[in-house]
C-alpha positions in Angstrom: -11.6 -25.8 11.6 -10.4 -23.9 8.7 -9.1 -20.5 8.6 -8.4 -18.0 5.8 -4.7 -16.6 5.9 -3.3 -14.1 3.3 -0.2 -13.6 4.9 0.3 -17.9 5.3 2.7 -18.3 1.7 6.6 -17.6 2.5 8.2 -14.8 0.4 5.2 -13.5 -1.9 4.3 -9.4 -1.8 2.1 -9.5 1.5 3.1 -12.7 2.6 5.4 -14.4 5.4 8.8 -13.0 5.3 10.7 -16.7 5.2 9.2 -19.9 5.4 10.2 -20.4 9.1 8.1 -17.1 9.8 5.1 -19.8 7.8 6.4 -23.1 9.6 5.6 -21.1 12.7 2.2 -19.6 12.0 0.8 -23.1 11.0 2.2 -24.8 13.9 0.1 -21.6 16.0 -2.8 -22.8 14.1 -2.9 -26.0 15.1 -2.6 -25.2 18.7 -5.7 -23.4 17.6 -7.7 -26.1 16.6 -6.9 -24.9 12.6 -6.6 -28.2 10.2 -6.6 -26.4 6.8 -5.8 -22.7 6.0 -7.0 -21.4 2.9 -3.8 -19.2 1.6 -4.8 -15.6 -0.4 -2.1 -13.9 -1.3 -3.1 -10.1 -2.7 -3.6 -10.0 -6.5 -3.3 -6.6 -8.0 -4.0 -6.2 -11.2 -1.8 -2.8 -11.8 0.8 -4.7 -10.5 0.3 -7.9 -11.8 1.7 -9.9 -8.4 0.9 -13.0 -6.6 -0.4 -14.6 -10.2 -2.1 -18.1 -10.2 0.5 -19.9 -11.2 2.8 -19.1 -8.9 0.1 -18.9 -5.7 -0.6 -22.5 -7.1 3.3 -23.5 -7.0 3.9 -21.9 -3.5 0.9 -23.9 -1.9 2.3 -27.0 -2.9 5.7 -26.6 -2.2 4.3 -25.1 1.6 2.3 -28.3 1.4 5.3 -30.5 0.9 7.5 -28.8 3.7 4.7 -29.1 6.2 4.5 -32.8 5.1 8.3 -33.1 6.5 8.0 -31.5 9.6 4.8 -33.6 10.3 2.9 -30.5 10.8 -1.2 -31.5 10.5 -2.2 -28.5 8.3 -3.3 -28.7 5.0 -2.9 -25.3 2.8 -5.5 -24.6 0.1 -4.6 -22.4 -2.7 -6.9 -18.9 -3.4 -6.2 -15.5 -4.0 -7.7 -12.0 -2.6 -8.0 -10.0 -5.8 -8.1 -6.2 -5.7 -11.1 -5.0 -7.6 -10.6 -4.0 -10.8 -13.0 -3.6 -14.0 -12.0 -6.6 -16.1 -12.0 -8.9 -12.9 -14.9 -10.8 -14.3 -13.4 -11.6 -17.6 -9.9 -13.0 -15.7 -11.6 -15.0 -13.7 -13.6 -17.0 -16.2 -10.1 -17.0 -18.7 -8.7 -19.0 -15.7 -5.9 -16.1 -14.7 -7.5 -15.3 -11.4 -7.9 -18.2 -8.4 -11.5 -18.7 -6.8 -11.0 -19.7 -3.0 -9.7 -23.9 -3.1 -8.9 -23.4 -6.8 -12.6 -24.8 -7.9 -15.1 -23.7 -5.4 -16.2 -20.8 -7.7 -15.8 -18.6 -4.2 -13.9 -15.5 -5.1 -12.6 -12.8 -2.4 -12.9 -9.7 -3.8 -11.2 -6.3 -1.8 -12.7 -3.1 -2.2 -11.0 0.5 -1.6 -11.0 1.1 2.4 -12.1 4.5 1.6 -14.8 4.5 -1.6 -17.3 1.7 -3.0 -16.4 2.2 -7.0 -19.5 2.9 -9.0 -19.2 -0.2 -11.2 -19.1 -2.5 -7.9 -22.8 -3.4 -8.4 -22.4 -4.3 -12.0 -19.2 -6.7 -11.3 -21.2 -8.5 -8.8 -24.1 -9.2 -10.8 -22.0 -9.8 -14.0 -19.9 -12.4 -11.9 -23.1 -14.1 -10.8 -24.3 -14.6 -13.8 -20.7 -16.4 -14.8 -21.7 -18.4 -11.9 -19.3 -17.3 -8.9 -20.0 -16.4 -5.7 -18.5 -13.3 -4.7 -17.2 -12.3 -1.2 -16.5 -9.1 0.0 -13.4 -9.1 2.3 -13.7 -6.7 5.1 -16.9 -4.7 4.8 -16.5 -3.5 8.2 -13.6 -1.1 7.0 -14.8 0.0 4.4 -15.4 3.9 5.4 -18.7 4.6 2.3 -20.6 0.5 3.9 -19.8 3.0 7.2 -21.7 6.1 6.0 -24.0 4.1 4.1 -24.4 0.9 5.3 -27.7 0.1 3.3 -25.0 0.4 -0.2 -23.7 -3.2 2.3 -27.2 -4.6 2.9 -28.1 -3.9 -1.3 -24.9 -5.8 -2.1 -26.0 -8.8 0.4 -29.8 -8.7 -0.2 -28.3 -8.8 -4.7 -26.9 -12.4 -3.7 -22.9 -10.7 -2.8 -21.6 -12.7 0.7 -19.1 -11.5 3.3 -16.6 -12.1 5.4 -15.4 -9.9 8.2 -12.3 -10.2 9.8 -11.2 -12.2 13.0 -8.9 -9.1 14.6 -12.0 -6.7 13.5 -13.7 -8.4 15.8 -11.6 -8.5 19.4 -10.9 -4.6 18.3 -7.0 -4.6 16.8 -8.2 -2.5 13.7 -9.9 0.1 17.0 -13.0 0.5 18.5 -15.1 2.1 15.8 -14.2 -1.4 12.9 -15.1 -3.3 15.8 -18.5 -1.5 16.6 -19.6 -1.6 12.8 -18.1 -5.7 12.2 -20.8 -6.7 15.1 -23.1 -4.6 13.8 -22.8 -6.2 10.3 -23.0 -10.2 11.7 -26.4 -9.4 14.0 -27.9 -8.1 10.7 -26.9 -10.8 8.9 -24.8 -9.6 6.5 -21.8 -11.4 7.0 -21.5 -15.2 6.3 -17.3 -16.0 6.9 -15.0 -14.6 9.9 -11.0 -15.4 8.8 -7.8 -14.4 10.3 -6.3 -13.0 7.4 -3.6 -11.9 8.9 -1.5 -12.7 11.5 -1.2 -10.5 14.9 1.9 -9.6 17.0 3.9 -12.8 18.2 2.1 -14.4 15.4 -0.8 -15.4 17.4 -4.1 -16.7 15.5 -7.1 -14.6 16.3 -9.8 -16.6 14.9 -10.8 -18.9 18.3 -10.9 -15.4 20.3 -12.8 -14.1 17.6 -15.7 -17.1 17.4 -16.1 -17.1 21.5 -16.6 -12.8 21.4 -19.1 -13.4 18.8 -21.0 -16.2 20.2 -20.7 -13.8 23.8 -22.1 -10.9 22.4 -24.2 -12.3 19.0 -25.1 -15.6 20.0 -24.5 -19.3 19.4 -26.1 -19.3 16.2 -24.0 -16.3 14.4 -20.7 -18.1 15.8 -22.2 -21.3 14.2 -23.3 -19.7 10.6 -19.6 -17.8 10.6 -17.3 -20.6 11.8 -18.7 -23.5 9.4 -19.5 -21.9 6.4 -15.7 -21.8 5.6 -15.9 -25.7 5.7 -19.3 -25.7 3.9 -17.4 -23.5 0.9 -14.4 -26.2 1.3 -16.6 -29.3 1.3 -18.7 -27.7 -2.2 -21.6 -27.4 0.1 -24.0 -24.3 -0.1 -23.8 -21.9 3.0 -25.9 -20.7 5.1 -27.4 -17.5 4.6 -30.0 -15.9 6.8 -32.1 -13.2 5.6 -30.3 -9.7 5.6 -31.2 -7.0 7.2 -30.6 -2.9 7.6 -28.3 -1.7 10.1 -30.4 1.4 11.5 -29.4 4.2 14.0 -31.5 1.8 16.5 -29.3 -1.0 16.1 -26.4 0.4 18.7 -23.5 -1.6 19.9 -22.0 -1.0 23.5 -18.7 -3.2 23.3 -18.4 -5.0 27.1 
């Protein structure tokens, strides 16, 4: 299983405050089944910080510790980048880092309060460059909430998704968690990830997979869990048809 963890690199803005603080969130994952973590540190364009060079330098370095302390996780490097208008132009001048370096998977954060007017355009424009954009954590985003047929455009225009594993067992509240299940039984999210780490630096993602397959279904769990390996492997994931989320579609969290 792999999982995607921006807070996995020691000492980077966002990340693990030492490198025992990593040692002991990979050695979490394992006892959660997690073989490789995909590592995205925040990049920020205003503040220039987690750059590719030094993302790429901090994975192996990470790499080579975990090597030592015969820890079986393998860290892929990536980055989590902060939209911004010139993203497009970065990323195909090599400055930016698509998820496992090559993949041409890029994670792209949105405001949690506002959908910027030139969203629509970046996605297409980075399309046509020939990457793959993802969406990180639609299901906070307060305008997808209001609006969540501004989510299913994005998603029926070719963008994918990925929602959050604590979204889904309700740490970000009950009303993220309502909206996250409402986006995978319409299809419009393809990746679930950790992303972050919880209190006593447990692992959410197992938790997250057996709530989802509970209250969505074996085949959503299946689609969310494997298309992280499918992106990893430079395989094409799945991606069922989208739908709108309508004031019919109601959750009742059980």
């Amino acid at each position: 299983m792999i999982d995607v963890q921006r807070n996995i690199l020691p000492e980077l803005d966002g990340g693990a405050k030492s490198l025992t603080e990593s040692i002991a969130i990979t050695r979490e994952a394992v006892n959660q089944g997690i073989e490789k973590i995909i590592a995205t540190p925040q990049y920020n364009e205003e503040t220039s910080t987690n750059s590719r060079e030094t993302i790429l330098q901090s994975v192996y370095d990470l790499n080579e510790i975990l090597q030592q302390e015969n820890i079986p996780v393998e860290i892929l490097p990536g980055q989590e980048i902060k939209v911004y208008g010139n993203v497009n132009e970065d990323l195909i001048e090599d400055k930016l880092l698509p998820l496992n370096e090559n993949s041409n998977y890029v994670l792209i954060q949105l405001p949690d309060n506002h959908v910027p007017q030139y969203f629509t355009q970046i996605i297409f424009d980075m399309q046509i460059a020939g990457y793959k954009p993802i969406v990180v954590s639609p299901e906070q985003n307060e305008e997808f909430m209001k609006n969540p047929d501004k989510l299913y455009s994005l998603v029926k225009n070719g963008a994918l998704t990925q929602i959050r594993a604590e979204s889904l067992i309700g740490k970000a509240g009950n009303k993220v968690q309502k909206f996250a299940y409402q986006i995978a039984e319409a299809n419009l999210a393809h990746f679930v990830a950790t992303n972050y780490f919880v209190k006593k630096r447990k692992v959410a993602l197992r938790a997250a997979l057996k709530e989802i397959e509970r209250k969505c279904g074996e085949s959503i769990r299946f689609k969310l869990k494997d298309n992280i390996q499918k992106l990893v492997d430079g395989q094409v994931v799945y991606q069922d048809p989208p739908e709108r989320i309508t004031k019919k579609r109601k959750w009742f969290l059980v």
